[in-house]
C-alpha angles and dihedrals in degrees: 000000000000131000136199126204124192109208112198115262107204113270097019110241119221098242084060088061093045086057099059088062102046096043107137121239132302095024120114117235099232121164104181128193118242101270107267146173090246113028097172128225093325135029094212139306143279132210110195121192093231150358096267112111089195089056097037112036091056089062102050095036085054089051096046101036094079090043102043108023121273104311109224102168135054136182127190135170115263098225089046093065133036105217113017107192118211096230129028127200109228102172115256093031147020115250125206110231110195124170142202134197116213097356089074130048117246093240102048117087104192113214116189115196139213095315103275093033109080154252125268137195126196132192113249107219109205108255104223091054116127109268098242089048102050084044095062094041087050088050088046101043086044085052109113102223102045120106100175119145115244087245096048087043090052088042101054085045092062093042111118099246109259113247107274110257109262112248115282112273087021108107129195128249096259086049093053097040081063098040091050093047088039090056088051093269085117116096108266113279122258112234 
């Protein structure tokens, strides 16, 4: 089992985004923030292959355990993941996977490492988003200032992108339409 983490390269460089789409299996997407102070809501994302918890969580265990201290301990949110298993096999221990409902957003998976090392909270990216997409919602959530939540980050993702502003001195049609009848343009008022 190999892993592969991305650590941001300020500032991230395309060709690291590009990476995280064509990793070979098995290899967890991870893209992790410089450590901080204050990291924000979330320490990173990660972008599984599927919605199977037995066949995701070893892979990204096996790729934090040896940055942020042996995980033993995992939560997830219950609507996020079909079958969510007790126990997971990661190799060289046994993790607990426990789970809420409300209380955690979909799009957070909690890790808690060896006790006096941390907890750490990465973003889920859904794993049937489209790749430039999740790349640029891994780059966002691994940027160090941001403190957004997972759900705000996943949120502003499936956004429709706002219309780009026009040029400076360039106005729109609606715009135009009420500078011309303001100047007088405009057909002559009814009283």
């Amino acid at each position: 089992m190999t892993a592969t983490v991305i650590l941001p390269v300020l500032p991230i460089k395309a060709a690291d985004l590009a990476d995280l789409v064509g990793l070979p299996e098995p290899a967890a997407r991870i893209l992790l923030k410089p450590l901080s102070e204050h990291p924000g809501m979330v320490n990173g994302a990660w972008w599984p292959r599927s919605r199977d918890l037995v066949r995701e969580l070893p892979l990204l265990v096996a790729a934090l355990d040896g940055i942020w201290g042996q995980i033993y301990h995992v939560t997830v949110q219950v609507h996020m993941w079909p079958d969510i298993p007790g126990k997971v096999r990661t190799g060289k221990h046994i993790v607990r996977v426990g789970w809420f409902d409300t209380e955690q957003d979909p799009h957070d998976i909690c890790l808690l490492s060896v006790p006096g090392r941390g907890r750490w909270d990465l973003l889920v990216v859904p794993p049937e988003l489209d790749p430039g997409i999740a790349a640029r919602l891994m780059a966002t959530a691994a940027s160090p200032g941001n403190m957004q939540t997972a759900g705000s980050l996943i949120a502003t993702a499936a956004a429709p992108s706002a219309s780009p502003a026009p040029p400076a001195g360039v106005l729109r049609d609606a715009e135009r339409i009420t500078a011309w009848e303001s100047e007088g343009g405009g057909p002559p008022a009814r009283e």
